[in-house]
N, C-alpha and C positions, 0 to 999 in steps of 0.2 A: 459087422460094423456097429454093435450095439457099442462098444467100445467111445466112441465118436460120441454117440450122445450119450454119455455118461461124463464125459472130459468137456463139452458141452454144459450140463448141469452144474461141474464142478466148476466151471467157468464162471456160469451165473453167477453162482455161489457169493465165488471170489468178490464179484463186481459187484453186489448186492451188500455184503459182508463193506468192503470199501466205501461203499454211498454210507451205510452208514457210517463207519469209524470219522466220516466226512460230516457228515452232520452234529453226531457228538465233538469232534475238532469245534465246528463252528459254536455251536451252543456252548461250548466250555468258553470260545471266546468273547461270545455275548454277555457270559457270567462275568467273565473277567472283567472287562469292561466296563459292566455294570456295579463293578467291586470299586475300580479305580472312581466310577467318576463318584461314587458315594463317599471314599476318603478324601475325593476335591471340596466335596460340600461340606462335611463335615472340621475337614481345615479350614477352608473358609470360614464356617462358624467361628471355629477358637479363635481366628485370628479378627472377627469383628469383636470375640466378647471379649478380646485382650485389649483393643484398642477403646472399647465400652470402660473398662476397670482402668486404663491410661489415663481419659479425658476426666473419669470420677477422682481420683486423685490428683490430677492437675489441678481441677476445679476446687478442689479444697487446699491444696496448699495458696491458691491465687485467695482466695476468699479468707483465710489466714494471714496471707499479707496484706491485704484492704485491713482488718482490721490493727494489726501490731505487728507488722514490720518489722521493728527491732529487735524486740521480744523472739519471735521466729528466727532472726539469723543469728541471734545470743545463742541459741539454744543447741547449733554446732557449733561453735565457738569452743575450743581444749581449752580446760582449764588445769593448768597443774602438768601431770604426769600422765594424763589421758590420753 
């Protein structure tokens, strides 16, 4: 019967070998996860410092028309063959 526990052992093995492959599964998923939500933050970011560089150049073209108007929309204005 030594047979029995050695198929036994190799069983452990098995089950032991699995918890972990289980653990690693889990932790690779925790990385992962930890991946994504850092590319959410980081879009977030760009997408606040694009709406940052939007409202700055709003603010100067508005501040460009307060003062000369005219001047400002002459300035696309085709002239000729442009």
């Amino acid at each position: 019967m030594p047979e029995n526990n050695t198929s036994g052992q190799s069983f452990q093995s098995t089950q032991s070998l699995s918890a972990e492959s289980l653990g690693g599964a889990q932790s690779f998923g925790a990385a992962q996860e930890s991946v994504q939500n850092e590319q959410h933050i980081t879009t977030d970011m760009q997408l606040e410092d694009a709406a940052l560089d939007l409202d700055a150049v709003l603010d100067d073209i508005e501040s460009t028309l307060e003062e000369n108007a005219e001047e400002y929309v002459n300035s696309f204005v085709q002239k000729g063959g442009e």
